[in-house]
C-alpha positions in Angstrom: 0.0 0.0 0.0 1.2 3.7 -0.6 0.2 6.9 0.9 1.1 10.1 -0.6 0.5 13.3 0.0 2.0 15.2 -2.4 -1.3 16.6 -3.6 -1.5 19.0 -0.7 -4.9 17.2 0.7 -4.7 16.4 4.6 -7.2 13.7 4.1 -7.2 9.8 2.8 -9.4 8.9 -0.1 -9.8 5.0 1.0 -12.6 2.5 0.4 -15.1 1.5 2.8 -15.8 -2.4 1.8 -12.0 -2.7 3.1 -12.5 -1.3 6.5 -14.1 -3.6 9.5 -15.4 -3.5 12.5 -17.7 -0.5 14.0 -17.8 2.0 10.5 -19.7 4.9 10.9 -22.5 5.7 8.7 -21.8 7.5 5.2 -22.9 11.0 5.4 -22.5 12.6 2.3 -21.0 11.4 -1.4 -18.6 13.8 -3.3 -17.5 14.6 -6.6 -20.7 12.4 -7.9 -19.8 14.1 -11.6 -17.2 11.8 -12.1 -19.1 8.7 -11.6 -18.7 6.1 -15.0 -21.8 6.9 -17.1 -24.5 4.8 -16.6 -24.0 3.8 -13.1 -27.2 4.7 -10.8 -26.4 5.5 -7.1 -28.7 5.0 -3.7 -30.2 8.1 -3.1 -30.3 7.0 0.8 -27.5 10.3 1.6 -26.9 13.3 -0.2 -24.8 13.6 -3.2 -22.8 16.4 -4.4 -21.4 17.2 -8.2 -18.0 19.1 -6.3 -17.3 19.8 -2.9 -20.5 20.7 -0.4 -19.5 23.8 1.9 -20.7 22.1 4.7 -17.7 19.4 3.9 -15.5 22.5 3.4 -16.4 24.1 6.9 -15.4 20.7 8.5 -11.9 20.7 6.7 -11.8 24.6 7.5 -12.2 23.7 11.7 -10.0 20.8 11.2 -6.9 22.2 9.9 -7.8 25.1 12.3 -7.5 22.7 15.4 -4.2 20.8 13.8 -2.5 24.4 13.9 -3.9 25.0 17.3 -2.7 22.1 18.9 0.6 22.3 17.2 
């Protein structure tokens, strides 16, 4: 396996069929524009073409409480 992080991001794009145990539930799907053509999604959360704000603002208080706690 190989993490980078040269793309500047401070989060991990990873799937969720590989985790186990107690997984929270999805809340929100992302960047739904670049889904294969053809391929129909659950509608059980909301989906989002980009980035939602709301997502933003969480990455906004996050990187505020890394250089807090630094």
């Amino acid at each position: 396996m190989l993490l980078s992080f040269d793309d500047g991001k401070h989060w991990v794009d990873l799937y969720r069929a590989r985790c186990t145990g107690d997984i929270p539930p999805v809340q929100m799907r992302m960047c739904t524009k670049f889904k294969p053509d053809g391929l129909t999604m659950a509608t059980d959360v909301p989906q989002y073409s980009g980035y939602p704000l709301s997502f933003l603002g969480r990455l906004l208080l996050a990187k505020v409480a890394m250089v807090l706690h630094s």
